[in-house]
N, C-alpha and C positions, 0 to 999 in steps of 0.2 A: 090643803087637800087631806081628807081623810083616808086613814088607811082600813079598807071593806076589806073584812075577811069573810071567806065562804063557811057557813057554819051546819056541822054534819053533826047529826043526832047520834049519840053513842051505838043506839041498837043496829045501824048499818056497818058498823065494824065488827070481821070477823077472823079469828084465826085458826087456820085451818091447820091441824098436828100433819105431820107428817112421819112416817115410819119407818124406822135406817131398815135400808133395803139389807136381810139375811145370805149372807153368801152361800154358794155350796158346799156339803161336807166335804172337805179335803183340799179345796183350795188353796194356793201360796197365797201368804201374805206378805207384805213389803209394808216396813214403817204405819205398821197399824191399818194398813188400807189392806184390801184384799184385790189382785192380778186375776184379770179373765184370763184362761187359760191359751197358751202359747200353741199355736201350728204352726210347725217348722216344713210342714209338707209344699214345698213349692211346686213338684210334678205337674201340678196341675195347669202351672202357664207356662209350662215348656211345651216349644214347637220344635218342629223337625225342619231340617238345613235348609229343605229344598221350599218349604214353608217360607220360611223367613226370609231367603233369598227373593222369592217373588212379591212379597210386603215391601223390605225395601225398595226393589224397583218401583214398584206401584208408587211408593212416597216420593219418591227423588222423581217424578216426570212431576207427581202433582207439585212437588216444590218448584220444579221447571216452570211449568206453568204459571203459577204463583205471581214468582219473580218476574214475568216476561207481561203479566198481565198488571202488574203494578209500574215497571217500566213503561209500558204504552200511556195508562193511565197520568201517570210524571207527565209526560212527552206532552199529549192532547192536552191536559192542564196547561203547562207552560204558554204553549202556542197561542192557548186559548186567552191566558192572559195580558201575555203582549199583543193581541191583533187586538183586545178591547182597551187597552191604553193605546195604538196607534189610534184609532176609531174616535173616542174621545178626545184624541190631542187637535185631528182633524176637524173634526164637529166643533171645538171651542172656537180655534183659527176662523172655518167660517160663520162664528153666529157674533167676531167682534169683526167682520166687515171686511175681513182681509180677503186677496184674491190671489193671493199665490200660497194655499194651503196644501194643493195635489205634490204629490212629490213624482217628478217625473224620471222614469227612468231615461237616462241616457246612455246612446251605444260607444263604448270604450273600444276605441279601435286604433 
């Protein structure tokens, strides 16, 4: 087998300069690189008590929720997949000719 290489004419190669981007006057430098400059101003995501007490609530119902709708979900799966392994266990029982496949319940008394 021969090895085909793909052959690219010089003139579609091209290299494009690029220009170190200019910091601003008076910026810190660190290790020859230049630091965007630092905001220590956090005021701006601070809330107030009575704020923040009604977000949590709001969270913890929606995690209530959450949790209660991925428990159902568990649950209806589970069921779901034992009633279609009974269903099939049934369905095999009658299709090799057998006739006591129904499982009967009986009264315990």
């Amino acid at each position: 087998m021969k090895n085909h290489r793909l052959s690219i004419p010089d003139d579609d190669h091209r290299v494009v300069p690029f220009r170190p981007r200019t910091p601003p006057a008076g910026a810190p430098v660190a290790h020859g690189r230049h630091l965007p400059p630092v905001q220590n101003d956090l005021s701006r995501y601070e809330r107030s008590r009575e704020e923040s007490q009604d977000e949590f609530r709001h969270r913890m119902l929606t995690n209530i929720a959450a949790l209660t709708f991925t428990v159902a979900l568990t649950v209806v799966g589970f069921w779901l997949a034992t009633s279609i392994a009974d269903l099939r266990k049934t369905q095999d029982c009658v299709l090799m000719g057998r006739r006591d496949c129904a499982q009967i319940a009986t009264p315990q008394g």
